[in-house]
C-alpha positions as CSV (number, residue, x, y, z in Angstrom):
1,X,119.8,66.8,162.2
2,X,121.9,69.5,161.2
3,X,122.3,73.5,160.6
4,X,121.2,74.1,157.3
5,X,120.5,77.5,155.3
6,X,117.3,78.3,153.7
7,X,117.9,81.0,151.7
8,X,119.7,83.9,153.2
9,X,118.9,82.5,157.1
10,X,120.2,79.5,159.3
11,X,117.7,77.1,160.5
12,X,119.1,75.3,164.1
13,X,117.0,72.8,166.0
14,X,118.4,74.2,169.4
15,X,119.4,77.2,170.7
16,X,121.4,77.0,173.9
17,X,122.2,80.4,176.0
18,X,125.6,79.9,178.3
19,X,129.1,77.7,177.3
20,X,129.5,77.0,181.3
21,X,128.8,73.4,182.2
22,X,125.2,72.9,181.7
23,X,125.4,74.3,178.3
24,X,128.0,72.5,177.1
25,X,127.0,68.9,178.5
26,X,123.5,69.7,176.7
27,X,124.8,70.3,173.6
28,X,127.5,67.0,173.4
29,X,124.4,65.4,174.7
30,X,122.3,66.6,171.8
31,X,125.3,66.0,169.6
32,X,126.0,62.5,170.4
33,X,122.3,62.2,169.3
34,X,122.8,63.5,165.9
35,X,121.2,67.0,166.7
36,X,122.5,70.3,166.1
37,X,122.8,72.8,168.2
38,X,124.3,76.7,168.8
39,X,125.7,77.5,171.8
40,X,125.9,81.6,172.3
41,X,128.2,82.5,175.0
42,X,128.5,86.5,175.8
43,X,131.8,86.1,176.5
44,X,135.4,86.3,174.3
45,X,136.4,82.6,175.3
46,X,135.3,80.0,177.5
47,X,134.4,81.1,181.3
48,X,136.9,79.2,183.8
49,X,136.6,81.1,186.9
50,X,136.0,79.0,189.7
51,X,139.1,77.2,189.3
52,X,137.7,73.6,190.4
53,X,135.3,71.5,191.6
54,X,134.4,68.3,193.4
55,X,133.2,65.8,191.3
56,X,131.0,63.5,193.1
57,X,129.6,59.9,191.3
58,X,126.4,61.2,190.0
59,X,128.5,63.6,187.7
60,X,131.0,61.0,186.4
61,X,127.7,58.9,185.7
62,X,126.8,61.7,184.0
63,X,130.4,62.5,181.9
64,X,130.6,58.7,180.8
65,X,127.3,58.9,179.4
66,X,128.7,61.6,177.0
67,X,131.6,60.1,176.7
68,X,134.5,61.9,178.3
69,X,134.7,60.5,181.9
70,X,137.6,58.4,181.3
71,X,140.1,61.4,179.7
72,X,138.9,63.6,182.6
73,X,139.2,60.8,185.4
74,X,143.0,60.6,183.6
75,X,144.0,63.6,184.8
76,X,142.9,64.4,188.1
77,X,143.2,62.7,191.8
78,X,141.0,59.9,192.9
79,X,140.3,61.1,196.6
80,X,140.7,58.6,199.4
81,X,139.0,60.4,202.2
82,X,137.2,63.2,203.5
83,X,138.6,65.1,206.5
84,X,136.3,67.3,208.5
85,X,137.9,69.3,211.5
86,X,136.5,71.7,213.8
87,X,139.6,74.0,214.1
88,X,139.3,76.5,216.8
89,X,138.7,74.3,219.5
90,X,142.0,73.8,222.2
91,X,141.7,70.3,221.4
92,X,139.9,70.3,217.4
93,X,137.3,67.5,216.6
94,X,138.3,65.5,213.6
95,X,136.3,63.3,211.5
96,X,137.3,61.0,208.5
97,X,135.7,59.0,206.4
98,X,136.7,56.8,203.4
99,X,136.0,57.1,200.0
100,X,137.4,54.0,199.1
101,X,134.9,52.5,196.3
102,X,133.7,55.8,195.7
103,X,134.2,57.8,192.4
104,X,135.3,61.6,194.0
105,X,137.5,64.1,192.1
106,X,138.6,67.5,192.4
107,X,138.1,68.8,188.4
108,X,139.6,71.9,186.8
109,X,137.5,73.8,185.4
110,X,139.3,74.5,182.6
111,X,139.7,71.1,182.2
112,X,136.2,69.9,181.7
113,X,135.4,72.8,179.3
114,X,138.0,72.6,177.0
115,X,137.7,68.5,176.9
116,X,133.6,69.4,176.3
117,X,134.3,72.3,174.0
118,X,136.8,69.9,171.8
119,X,134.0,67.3,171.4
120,X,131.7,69.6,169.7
121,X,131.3,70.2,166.0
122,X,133.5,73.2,165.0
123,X,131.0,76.5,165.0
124,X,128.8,75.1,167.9
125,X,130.0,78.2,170.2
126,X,129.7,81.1,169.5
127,X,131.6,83.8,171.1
128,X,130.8,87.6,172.2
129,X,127.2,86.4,171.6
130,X,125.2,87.9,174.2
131,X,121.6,87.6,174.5
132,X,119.6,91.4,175.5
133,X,116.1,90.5,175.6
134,X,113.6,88.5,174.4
135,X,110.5,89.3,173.1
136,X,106.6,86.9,172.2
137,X,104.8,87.8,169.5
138,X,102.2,85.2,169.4
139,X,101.8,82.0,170.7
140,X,104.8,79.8,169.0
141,X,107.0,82.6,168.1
142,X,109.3,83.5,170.1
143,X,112.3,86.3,169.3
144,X,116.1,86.4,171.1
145,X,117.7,89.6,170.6
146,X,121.3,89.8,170.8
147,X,123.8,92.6,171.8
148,X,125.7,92.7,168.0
149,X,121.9,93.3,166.4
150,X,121.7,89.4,165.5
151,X,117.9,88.2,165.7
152,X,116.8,84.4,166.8
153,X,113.4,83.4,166.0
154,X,111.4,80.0,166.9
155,X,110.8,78.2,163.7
156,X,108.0,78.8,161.5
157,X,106.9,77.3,158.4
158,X,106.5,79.8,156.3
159,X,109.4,82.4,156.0
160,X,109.6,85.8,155.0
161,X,113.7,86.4,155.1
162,X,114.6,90.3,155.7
163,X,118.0,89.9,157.3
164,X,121.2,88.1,156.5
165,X,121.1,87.4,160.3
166,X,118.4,86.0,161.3
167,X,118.9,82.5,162.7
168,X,115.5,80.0,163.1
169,X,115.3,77.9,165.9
170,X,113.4,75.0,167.1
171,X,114.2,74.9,171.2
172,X,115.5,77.7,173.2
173,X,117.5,76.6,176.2
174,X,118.8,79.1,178.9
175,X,122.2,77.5,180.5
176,X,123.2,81.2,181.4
177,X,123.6,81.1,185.2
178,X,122.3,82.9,188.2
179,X,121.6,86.0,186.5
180,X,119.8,84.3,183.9
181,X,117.5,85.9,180.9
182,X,115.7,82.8,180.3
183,X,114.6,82.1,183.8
184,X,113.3,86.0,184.3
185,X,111.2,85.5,180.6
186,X,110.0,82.2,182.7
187,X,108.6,84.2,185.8
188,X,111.3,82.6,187.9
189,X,112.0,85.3,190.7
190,X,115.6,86.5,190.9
191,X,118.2,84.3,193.7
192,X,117.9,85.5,196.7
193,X,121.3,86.3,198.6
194,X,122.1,84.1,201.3
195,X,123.9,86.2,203.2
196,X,127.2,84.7,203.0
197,X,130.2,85.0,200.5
198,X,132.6,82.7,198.9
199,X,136.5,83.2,198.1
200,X,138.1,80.7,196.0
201,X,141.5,80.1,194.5
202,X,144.0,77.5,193.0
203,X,147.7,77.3,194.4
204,X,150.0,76.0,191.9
205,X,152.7,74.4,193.7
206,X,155.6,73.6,190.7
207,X,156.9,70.4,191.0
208,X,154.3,69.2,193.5
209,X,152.8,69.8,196.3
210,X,153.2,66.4,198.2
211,X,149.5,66.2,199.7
212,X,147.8,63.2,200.3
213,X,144.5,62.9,197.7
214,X,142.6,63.9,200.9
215,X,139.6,66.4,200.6
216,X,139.9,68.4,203.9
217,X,137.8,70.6,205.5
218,X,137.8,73.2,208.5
219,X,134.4,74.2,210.5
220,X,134.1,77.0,213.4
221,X,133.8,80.5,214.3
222,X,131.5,81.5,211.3
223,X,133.6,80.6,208.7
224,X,134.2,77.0,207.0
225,X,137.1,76.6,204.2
226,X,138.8,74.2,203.1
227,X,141.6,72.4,200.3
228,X,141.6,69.5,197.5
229,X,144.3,68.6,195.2
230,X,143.3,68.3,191.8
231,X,146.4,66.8,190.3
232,X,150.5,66.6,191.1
233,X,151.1,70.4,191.2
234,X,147.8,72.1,191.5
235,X,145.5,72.6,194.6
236,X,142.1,74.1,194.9
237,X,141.2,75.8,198.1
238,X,138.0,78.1,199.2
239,X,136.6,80.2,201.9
240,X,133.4,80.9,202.8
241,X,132.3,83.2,206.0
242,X,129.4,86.2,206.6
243,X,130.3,89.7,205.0
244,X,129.8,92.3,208.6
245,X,130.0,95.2,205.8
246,X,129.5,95.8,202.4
247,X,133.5,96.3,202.3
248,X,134.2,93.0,203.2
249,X,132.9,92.0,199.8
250,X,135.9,93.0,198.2
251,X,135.0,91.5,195.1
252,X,137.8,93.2,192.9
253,X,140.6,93.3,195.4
254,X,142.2,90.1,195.5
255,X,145.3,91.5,197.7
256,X,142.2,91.8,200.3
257,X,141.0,88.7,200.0
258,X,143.8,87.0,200.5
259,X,144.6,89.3,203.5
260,X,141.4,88.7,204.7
261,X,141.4,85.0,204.4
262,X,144.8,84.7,205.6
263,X,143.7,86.4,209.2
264,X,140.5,84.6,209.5
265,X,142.4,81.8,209.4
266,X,144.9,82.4,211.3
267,X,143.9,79.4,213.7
268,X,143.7,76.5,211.0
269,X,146.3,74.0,209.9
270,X,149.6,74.7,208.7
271,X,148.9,73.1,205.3
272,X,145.6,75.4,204.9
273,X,147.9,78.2,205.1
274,X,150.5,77.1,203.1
275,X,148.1,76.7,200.1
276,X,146.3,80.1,200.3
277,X,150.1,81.8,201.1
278,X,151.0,79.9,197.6
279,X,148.9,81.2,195.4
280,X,149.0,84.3,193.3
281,X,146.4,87.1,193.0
282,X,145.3,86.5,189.6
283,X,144.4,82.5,190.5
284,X,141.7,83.8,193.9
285,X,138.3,85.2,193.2
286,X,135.3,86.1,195.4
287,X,131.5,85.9,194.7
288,X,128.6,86.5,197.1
289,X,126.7,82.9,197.4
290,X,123.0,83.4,196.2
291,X,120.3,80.5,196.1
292,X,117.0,79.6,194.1
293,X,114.0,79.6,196.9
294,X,113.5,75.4,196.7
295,X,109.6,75.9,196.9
296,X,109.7,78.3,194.1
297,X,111.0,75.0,191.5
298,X,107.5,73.3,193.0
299,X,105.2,75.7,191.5
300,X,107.5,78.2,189.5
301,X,108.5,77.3,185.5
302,X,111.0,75.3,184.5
303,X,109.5,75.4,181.0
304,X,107.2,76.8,179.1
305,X,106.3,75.9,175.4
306,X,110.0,75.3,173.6
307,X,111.8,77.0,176.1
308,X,113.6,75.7,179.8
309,X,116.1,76.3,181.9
310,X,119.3,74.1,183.2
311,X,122.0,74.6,185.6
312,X,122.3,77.5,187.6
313,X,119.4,79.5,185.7
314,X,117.5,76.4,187.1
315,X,118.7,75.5,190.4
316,X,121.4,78.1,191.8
317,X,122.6,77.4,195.3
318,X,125.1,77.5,198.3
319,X,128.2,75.4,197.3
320,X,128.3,74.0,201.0
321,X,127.3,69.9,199.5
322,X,130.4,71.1,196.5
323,X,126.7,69.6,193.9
324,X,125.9,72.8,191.7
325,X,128.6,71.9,188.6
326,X,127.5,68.1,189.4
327,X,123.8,68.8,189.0
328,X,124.3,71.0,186.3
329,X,126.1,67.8,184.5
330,X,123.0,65.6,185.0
331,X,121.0,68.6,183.5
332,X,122.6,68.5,180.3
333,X,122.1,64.4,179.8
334,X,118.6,64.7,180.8
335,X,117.6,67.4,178.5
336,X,119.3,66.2,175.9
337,X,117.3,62.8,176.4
338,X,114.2,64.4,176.7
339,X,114.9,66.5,173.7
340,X,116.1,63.3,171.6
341,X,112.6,61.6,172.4
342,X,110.8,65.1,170.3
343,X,112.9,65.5,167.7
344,X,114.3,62.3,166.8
345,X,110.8,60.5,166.4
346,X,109.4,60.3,163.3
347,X,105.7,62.5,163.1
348,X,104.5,65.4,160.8
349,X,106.0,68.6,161.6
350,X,102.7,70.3,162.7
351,X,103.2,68.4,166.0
352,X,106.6,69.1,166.6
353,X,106.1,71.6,168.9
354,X,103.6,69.7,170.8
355,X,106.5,66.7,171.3
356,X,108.7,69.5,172.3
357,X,106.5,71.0,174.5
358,X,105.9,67.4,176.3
359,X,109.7,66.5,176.0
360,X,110.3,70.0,178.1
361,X,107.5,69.5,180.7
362,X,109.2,66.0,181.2
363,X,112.7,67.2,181.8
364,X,111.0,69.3,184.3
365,X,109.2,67.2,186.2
366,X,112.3,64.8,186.3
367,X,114.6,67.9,187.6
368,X,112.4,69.6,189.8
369,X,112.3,67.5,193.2
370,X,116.3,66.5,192.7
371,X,116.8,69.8,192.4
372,X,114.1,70.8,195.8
373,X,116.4,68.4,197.7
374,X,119.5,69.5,197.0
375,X,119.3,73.6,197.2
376,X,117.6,72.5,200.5
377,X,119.8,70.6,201.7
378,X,122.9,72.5,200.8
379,X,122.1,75.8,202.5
380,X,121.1,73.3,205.7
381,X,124.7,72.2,205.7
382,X,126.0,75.9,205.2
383,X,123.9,76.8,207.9
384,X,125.2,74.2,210.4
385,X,129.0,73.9,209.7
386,X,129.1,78.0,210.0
387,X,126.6,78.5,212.9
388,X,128.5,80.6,215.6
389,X,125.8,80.0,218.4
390,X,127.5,78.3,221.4
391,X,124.5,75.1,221.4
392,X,124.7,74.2,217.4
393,X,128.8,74.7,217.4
394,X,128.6,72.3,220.6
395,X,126.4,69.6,218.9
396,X,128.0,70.2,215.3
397,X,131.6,69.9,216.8
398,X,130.4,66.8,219.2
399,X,128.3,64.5,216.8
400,X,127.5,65.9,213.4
401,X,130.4,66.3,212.0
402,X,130.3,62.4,210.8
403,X,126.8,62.8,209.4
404,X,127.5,65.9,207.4
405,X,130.1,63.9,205.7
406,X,127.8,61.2,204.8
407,X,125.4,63.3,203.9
408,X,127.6,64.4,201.1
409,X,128.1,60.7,199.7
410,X,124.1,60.2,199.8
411,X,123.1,62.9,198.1
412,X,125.9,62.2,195.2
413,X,124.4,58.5,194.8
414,X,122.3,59.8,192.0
415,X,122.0,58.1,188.8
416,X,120.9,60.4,185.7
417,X,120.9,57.2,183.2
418,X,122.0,57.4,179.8
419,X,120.9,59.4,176.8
């Protein structure tokens, strides 16, 4: 299927809100199934803040079955271990355990974007696109308004063409994040802040940085951080503790944050803070961690007639399990296999909705108890590795800090199957 022009309008068969990561594996999922689809993104250029991510198996099962795992796997570390240390005790409790025949990463950002961006037809994305409201006439016909006075509307059969741009669509899909437009038209409530905050940032250390391919992490005193190198010269580190004040927020200051991180830490490893002292304001950013309510996904929309949700419009939530970019990734091949199943089999167009409408409410139903399980059991860990109370830091410190880490190795042997 293809975008095609019928008379002075463009028809598409889906409409995706949001170039992040969900958005983009949906639509080179959808493409690799021969159907078109427009990506608006409300942004100049592609969205890379963040910096990195760890990249557990269920998303490289996920990138090979669109296709670009092995280019991505090329260029980044294959981690041998995870490293979990209580820091602040006078003599800290370390755990390790091995990844060895397991598939773990730490991927750029900017990496996976661009590689997912290349794949796509040229035209796909559209920039500076972003989406103000969206309004319901009747029962099928749905209308996305966008900020430069562009109008989307769900196909009809009959059409009455008044403006150059207007653009018909067949599937409205919001990938547009935790603020998203899509889930609010849905009745899905607004996240809920979880009253903790992140700082991230990415050292660049030029002409290496000599770490092992370890992915190490620091628990105590409120706070939990920790470091993974990406590849020879580039590290990504991040920080996550309880704002006292609304100043600590600091969202715009990075001079701050670093200041701030770099006395909170003051106790860790040498190593620790010889990545945060590398790296320069520009490359550290800070974001208040906000989840979806996991009960709300049981009885809340994920879709509703053509239209769903996918990645952090769907399921935002505490980075503390490193699973929201992952699960956004087995999203985008779900949807897109759901959405094959409608629109690829053959039927009179009368019932095309009705196979979209099914293909949607399966997607749902496939992505609603993965999803439950792991906003659940993300802010569980969060709440654990940063508890302050003397009893939880005792038993964290003493025995957990071995199951936390195999916690993270469960919940990332997931298998989202192929398109």
């Amino acid at each position: 299927m293809s975008s095609h022009s019928v008379g002075m309008e463009i028809v598409e068969d889906v409409v995706i809100v949001g170039a992040g990561i969900a958005g983009l594996t949906t639509a080179l999922g959808l493409h690799r199934l021969g159907i078109r689809s427009l990506v608006l993104e409300s942004s100049e250029r592609l969205r890379i803040t963040g910096f990195a991510f760890t990249t557990w198996e269920n998303a490289w099962k996920a990138l090979e079955a669109i296709g670009i795992g092995e280019s991505l796997r090329r260029q980044h570390y294959l981690m041998s271990s995870i490293v979990v240390a209580s820091t602040f005790l006078e003599k800290p409790a370390v755990s390790e355990m091995s990844f060895k025949g397991h598939d773990i990463r730490c991927v750029q950002r900017r990496s996976l974007l661009e590689t997912l961006a290349k794949e796509l037809p040229n035209g796909t994305i559209r920039f500076s696109s972003k989406v103000v409201s969206i309004d319901e006439s009747d029962d099928h016909f749905k209308r996305l308004h966008l900020a430069d006075g562009t109008i989307l509307k769900t196909k009809v059969k009959i059409h009455f063409v008044l403006f150059y741009n207007f653009i018909n669509y067949r599937v409205l899909i919001g990938c547009d994040g935790v603020n998203s437009a899509v889930a609010k038209w849905l009745g899905l409530q607004n996240p809920v802040f979880s009253g903790r905050s992140a700082i991230r940032g990415n050292a660049h250390f030029k002409g290496g940085h000599g770490f092992e391919p370890k992915y190490r992490q620091f628990v105590g005193k409120g706070v939990r951080s920790g470091f993974l190198p990406c590849d020879d010269e580039n590290v990504y580190w991040f920080f996550t503790w309880t704002p006292a004040t609304k100043e600590e927020e600091m969202e715009d200051k990075p001079l701050k944050l670093k200041q701030l991180v770099t006395s909170k830490l003051k106790d860790t490893s040498d190593e620790m803070k010889s990545v945060i002292e590398k790296t320069l304001l520009d490359d550290i950013i800070s974001s208040p961690l906000r989840y979806r309510k996991p009960w709300e996904l049981l009885w809340g929309n994920i879709s509703k007639g053509n239209v769903c949700v996918a990645g952090d419009a769907l399921h935002p939530m505490t980075p503390d399990i490193g699973q929201g970019g992952c699960l956004a990734m087995e999203d985008g091949v779900v949807l897109a296999r759901c959405l094959g199943e409608a629109l690829l089999k053959p039927g009179v167009e009368d019932e095309e909705y009705e196979r979209i409408e099914m293909g949607l409410k399966k997607y749902g139903q496939e992505r609603k108890w993965r999803s439950f399980d792991l906003i659940t059991t993300a802010f569980m860990v969060g709440f654990i590795q940063q508890n302050d109370g003397k009893v939880m830091s005792y038993l964290r410190d003493n025995f957990m800090l071995r199951f936390l880490s195999g916690l993270l190795l469960r919940k990332a042997g997931f298998d989202c199957g192929k398109l």
